[in-house]
C-alpha positions in Angstrom: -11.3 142.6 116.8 -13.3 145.1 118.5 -16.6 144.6 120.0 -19.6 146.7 121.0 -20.7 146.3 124.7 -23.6 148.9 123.4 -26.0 147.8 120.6 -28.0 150.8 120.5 -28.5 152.0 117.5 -27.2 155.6 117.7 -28.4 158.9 115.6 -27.8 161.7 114.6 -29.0 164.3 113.7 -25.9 166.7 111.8 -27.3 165.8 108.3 -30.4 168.0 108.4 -28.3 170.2 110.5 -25.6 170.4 107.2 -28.3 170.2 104.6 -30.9 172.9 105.3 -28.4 175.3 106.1 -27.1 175.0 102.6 -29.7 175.0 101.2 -31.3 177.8 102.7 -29.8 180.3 101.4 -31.2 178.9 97.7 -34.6 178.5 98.5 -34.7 181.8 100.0 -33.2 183.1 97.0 -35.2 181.0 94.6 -38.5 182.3 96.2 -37.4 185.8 96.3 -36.3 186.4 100.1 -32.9 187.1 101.0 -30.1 184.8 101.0 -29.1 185.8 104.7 -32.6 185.4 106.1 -32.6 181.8 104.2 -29.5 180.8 105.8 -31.1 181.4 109.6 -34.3 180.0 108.8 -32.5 176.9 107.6 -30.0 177.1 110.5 -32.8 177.5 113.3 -35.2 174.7 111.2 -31.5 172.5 111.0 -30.9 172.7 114.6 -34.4 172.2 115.8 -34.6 168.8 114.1 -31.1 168.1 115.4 -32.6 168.4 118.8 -35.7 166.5 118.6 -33.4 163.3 116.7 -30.8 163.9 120.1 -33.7 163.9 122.2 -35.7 161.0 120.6 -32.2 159.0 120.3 -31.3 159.5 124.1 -34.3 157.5 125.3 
């Protein structure tokens, strides 16, 4: 049996990352923007909230 010398609770943050770059692309569409600019807005919003859940988790 394996034990945890660590019991941090640890998070991250790939989900939104995953999500809103999928979905991007629809909402763009959906709203009548581009599919491509949809995907980089949800790519740069994914990616920002990846970053603040690393930086928040790392204290």
């Amino acid at each position: 049996m394996t034990t945890s010398r660590s019991n941090r609770n640890i998070m991250a943050g790939g989900a939104p990352l995953a999500i809103l770059t999928i979905a991007g692309p629809f909402v763009a569409g959906a709203l009548g923007y581009s599919p491509s600019m949809g995907f980089l807005v949800g790519l740069g919003l994914g990616v920002a909230i990846a970053l603040l859940v690393w930086l928040a988790g790392s204290r």
